[in-house]
Backbone as ProteinMPNN parsed JSONL, in Angstrom:
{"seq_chain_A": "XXXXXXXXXXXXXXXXXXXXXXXXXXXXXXXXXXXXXXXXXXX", "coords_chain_A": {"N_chain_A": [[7.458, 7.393, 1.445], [9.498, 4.817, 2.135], [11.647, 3.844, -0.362], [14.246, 3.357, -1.223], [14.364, 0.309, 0.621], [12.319, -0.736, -1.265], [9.431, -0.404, -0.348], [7.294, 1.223, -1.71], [7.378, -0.168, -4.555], [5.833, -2.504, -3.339], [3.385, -2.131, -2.699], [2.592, -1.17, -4.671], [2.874, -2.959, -6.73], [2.902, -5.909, -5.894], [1.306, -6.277, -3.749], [-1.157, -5.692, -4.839], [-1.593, -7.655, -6.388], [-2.872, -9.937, -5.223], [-4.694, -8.693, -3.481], [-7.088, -6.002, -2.799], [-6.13, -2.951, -2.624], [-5.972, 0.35, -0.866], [-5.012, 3.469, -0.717], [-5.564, 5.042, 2.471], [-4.721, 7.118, 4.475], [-2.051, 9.607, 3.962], [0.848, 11.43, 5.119], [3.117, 13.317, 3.647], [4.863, 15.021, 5.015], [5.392, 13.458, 7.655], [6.056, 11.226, 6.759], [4.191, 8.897, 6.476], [2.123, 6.535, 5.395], [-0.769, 4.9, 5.089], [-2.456, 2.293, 4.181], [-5.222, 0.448, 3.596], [-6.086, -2.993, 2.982], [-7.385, -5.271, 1.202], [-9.157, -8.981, 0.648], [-8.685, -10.123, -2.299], [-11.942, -11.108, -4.339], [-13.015, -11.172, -1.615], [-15.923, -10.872, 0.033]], "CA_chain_A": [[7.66, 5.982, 1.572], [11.139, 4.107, 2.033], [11.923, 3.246, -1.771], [15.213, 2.433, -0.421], [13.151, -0.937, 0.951], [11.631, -1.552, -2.316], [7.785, -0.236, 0.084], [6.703, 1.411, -2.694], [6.621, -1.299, -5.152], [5.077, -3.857, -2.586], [2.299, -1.13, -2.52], [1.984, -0.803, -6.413], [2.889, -3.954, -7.72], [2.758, -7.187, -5.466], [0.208, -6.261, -3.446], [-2.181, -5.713, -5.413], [-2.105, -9.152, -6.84], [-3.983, -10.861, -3.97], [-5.675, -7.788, -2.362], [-7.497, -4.509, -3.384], [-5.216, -1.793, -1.83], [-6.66, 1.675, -0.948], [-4.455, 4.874, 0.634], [-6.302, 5.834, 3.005], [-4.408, 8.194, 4.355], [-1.074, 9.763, 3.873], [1.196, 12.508, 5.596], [4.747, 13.445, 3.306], [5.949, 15.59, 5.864], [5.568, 12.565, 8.402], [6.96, 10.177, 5.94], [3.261, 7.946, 6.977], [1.304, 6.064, 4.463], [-1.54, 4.292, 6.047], [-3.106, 1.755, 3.544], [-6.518, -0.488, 3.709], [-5.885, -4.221, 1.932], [-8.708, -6.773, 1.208], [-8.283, -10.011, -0.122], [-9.304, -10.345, -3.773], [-12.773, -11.802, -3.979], [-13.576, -11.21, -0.633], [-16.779, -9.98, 0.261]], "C_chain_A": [[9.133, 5.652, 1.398], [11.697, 3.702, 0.831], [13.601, 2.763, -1.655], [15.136, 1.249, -0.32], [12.365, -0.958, 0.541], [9.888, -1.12, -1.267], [7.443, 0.421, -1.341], [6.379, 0.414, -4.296], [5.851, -2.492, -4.807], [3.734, -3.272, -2.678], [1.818, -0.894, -4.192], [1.713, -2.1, -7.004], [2.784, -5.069, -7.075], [1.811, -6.962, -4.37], [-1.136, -6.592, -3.741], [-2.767, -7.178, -6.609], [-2.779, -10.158, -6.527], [-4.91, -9.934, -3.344], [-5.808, -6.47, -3.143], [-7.119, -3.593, -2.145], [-5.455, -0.745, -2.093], [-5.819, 2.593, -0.199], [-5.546, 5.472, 1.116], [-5.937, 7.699, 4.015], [-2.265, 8.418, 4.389], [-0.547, 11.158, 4.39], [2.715, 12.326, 4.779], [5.326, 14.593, 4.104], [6.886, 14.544, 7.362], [6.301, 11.257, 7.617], [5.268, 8.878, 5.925], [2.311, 7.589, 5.774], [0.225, 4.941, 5.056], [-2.822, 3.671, 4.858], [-4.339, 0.664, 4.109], [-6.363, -1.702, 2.667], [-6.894, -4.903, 2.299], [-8.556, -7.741, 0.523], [-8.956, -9.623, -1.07], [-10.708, -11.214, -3.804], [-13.676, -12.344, -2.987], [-14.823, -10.294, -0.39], [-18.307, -10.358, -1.002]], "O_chain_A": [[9.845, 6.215, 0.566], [12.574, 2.889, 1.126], [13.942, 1.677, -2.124], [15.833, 0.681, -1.16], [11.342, -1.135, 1.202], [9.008, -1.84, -1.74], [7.368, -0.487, -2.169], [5.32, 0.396, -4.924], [5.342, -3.294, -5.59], [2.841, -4.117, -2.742], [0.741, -0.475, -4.616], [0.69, -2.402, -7.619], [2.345, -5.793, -7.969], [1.469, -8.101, -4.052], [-1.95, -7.363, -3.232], [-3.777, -7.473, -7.248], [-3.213, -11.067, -7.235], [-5.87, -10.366, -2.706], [-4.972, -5.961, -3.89], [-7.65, -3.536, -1.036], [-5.345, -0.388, -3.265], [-5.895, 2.513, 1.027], [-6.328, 6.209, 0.516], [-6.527, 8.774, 4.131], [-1.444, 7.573, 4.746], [-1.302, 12.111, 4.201], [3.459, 11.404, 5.113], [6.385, 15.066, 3.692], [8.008, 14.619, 7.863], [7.064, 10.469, 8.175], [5.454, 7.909, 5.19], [1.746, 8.534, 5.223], [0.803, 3.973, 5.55], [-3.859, 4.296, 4.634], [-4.131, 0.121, 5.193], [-6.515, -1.408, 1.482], [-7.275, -5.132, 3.447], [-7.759, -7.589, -0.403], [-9.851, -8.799, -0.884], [-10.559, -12.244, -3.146], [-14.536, -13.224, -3.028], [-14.749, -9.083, -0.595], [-19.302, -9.633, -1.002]]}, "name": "protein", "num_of_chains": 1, "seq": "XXXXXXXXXXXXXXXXXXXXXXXXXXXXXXXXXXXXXXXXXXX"}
């Protein structure tokens, strides 16, 4: 992930304040993080 551009805390920490955030999948040779968000209370 870019931590450079602060992605990794949007993904830990302000995300997850409105939405339940799941990795679904991830490649660290590709650099690709491919998350699932739902709102909070949805469902």
């Amino acid at each position: 992930m870019r931590e450079e551009h602060g992605t990794g805390r949007f993904f830990r920490c302000l995300l997850p304040r409105a939405f339940h955030v799941e990795l679904v999948h991830c490649d660290q040779e590709q650099n690709i993080h491919i998350y699932r968000a739902t709102p909070r209370g949805a469902g």
